[in-house]
C-alpha positions, -999 to +999 in steps of 0.1 A: +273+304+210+288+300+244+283+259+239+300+261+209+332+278+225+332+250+249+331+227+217+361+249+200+382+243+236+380+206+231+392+212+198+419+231+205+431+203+232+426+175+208+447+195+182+475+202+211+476+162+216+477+153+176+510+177+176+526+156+204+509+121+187+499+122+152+486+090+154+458+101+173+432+074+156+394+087+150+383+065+173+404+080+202+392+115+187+360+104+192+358+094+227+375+123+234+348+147+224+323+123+235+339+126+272+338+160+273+308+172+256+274+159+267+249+177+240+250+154+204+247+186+185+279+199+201+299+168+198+292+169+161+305+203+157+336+194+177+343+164+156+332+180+121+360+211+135+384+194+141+379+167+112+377+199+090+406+213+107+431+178+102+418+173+067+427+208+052+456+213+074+483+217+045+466+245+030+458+258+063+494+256+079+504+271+040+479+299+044+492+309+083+529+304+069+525+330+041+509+356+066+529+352+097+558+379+095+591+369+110+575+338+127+575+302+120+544+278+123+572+253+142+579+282+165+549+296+175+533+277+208+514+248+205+486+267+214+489+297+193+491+275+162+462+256+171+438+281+179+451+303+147+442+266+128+411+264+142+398+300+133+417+298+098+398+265+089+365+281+097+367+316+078+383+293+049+365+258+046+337+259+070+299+265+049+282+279+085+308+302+088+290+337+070+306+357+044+323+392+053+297+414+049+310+448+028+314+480+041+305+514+022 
């Protein structure tokens, strides 16, 4: 799990970039990852993330909007947002993400 936090950091920066240039092509996403991360199985999961992540992000932002008292997705940090993104894409979209287990 430790690699995959590494994955999620790269992530997060390729999600700060895409809010400062959000033509930030797949190609340049790619070799991002690629230059970062030296394991295949972990440069999938980055670029599966953060594909996931840019694909959903309407219903994402939506989601965070609704639940966020008395802030603003706009005026949260660039970092905050991201990493909330991130974490609400996976307990949302992502199928390796486990369901909540219930508590008696």
């Amino acid at each position: 799990m430790i690699q995959r936090r590494r994955a999620r950091e790269v992530v997060l920066q390729l999600l700060f970039q895409r809010d400062f240039n959000a033509s930030l092509t797949e190609q340049q996403a790619e070799a991002f990852v690629r230059g970062r991360l030296r394991q295949q199985n972990l440069q999938e999961f980055a670029l599966a993330l953060y594909q996931g992540v840019v694909e959903n992000l309407p219903a994402i932002d939506e989601e965070l909007s609704s639940v966020a008292e008395n802030w603003r997705l706009s005026r949260m940090s660039g970092i905050d947002r991201n990493v909330l993104r991130i974490g609400a894409y996976e307990l949302m979209f992502s199928k390796e993400t486990p369901p909540a287990r219930c508590l008696e």
